[in-house]
N, C-alpha and C positions, 0 to 999 in steps of 0.2 A: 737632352734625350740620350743622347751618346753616355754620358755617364750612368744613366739608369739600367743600361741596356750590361755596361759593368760590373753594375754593383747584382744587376741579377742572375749573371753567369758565375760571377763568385758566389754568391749564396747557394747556385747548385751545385758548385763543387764544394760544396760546407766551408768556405771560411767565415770564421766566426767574426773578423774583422772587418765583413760588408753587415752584416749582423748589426755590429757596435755602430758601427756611421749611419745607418739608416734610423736606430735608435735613436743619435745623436739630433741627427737633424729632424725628428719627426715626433718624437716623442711626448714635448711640451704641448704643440698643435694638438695631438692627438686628442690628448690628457686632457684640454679645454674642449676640443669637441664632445668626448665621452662624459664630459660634467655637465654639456650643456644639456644631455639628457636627462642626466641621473638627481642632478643636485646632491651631489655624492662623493665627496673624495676620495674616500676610499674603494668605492665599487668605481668609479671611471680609473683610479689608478690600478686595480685588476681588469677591466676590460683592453685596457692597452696592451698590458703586460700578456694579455690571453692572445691578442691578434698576431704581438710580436713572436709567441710563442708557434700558436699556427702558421705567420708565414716560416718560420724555420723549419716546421717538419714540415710543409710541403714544397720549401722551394726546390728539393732534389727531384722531387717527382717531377712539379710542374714548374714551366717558364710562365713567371710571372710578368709580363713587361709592361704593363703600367704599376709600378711597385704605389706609387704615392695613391691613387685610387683604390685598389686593392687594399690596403691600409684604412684608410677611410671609410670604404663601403663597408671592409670586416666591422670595425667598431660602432657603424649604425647599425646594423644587424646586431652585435653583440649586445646593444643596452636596448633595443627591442626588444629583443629576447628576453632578456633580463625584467625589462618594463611587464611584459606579458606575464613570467614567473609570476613576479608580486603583487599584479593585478587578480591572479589566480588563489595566491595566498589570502590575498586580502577578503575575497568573494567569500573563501572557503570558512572564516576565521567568523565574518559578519553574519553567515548560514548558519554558522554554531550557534551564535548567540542571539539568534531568534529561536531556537528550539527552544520546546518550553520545561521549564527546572523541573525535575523529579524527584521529591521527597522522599517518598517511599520505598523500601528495602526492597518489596518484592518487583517494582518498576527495576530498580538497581538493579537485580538480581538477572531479572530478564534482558536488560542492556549487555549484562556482561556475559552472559550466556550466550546469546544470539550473536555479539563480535567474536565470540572464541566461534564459533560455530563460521561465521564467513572468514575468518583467519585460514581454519581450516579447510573448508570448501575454497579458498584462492591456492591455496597449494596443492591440492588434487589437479588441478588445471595445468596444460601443458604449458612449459616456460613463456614463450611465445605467447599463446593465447593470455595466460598472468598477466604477462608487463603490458597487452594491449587493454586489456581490463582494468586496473590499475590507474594506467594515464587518462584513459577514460573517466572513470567515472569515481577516483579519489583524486587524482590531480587535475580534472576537469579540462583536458585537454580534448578538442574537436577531431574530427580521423582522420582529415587533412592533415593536422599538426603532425598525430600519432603515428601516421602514414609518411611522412617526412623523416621522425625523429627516429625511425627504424626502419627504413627503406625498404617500406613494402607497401603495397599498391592500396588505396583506399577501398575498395572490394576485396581485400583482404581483410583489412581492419573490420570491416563489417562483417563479415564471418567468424571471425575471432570472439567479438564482441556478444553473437547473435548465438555462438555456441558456450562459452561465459555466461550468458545468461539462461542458456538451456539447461548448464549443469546448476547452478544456482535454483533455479524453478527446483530442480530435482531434490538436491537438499534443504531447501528451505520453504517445506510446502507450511509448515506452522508458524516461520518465523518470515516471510518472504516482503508482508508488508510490514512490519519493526525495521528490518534491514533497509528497505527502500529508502521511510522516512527518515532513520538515522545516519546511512550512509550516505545516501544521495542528494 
């Protein structure tokens, strides 16, 4: 305990050689926790490397004194997170390919027309309002997520959202159900 308690006041005064030993000693452990997630070598050996990364830039700010839990807990949140991405990718990947194939030029034509048209209508929208739009409803994130992933209140996100979709209505009164079905 005594030594953790060292190794975390040297981490906030940045020496980079409580850094390397906590590396040393935790790093393999880790590395098998994070695969026990992933099934993944390569993503559990970047989830490690991200946790070691994040306790470094926060150890000056904050005293960390369960360093070894800390650790731990980062890197089950980190391949959660991760798990949840690719659960989202995968959702999004398998809704493509239920849409039904389009032959036709003038089908094409309307496709490509009507995504330049919400290309455009998402950049009219204020940044903020954008990226809450966006995670919404191309990255199919829930407003809790959204409201997390930008720290701001979930009765924000819903107002974001709810005026996103008022500007939307606005410019896409001919194309409003194309977009739905395509984008959504």
């Amino acid at each position: 305990m005594e030594n953790q308690k060292l190794i975390s006041k040297a981490l906030q005064n940045r020496q980079e050689k409580a850094l390397e030993k906590l590396f040393t000693i935790y790093w393999k452990r880790l590395y098998i926790y994070a695969l026990s997630f992933t099934d993944n070598h390569q993503i559990a050996q970047d989830l490690v490397q991200e946790i070691f990364i994040s306790l470094w830039e926060k150890s000056e700010s904050t005293q960390i004194n369960q360093i070894e839990a800390y650790l731990f807990r980062g890197v089950k949140y980190q391949a959660i997170n991760y798990l949840k991405k690719q659960q989202r990718r995968v959702s999004a990947e398998d809704t493509l390919k239920t849409l039904p194939h389009t032959e036709g030029v003038n089908e094409h034509m309307d496709y490509l027309e009507s995504q330049g048209l919400f290309i455009k209508t998402m950049g009219k929208l204020p940044n903020r309002c954008r990226r809450v739009f966006y995670l919404s409803r191309v990255q199919g994130y829930n407003n809790k997520e959204i409201a997390k992933e930008m720290d701001i209140s979930i009765r924000t996100v819903e107002t974001h959202i709810s005026n996103a979709l008022s500007h939307f209505r606005l410019h896409f009164k001919d194309y409003l159900f194309t977009v739905i079905f395509i984008f959504f």
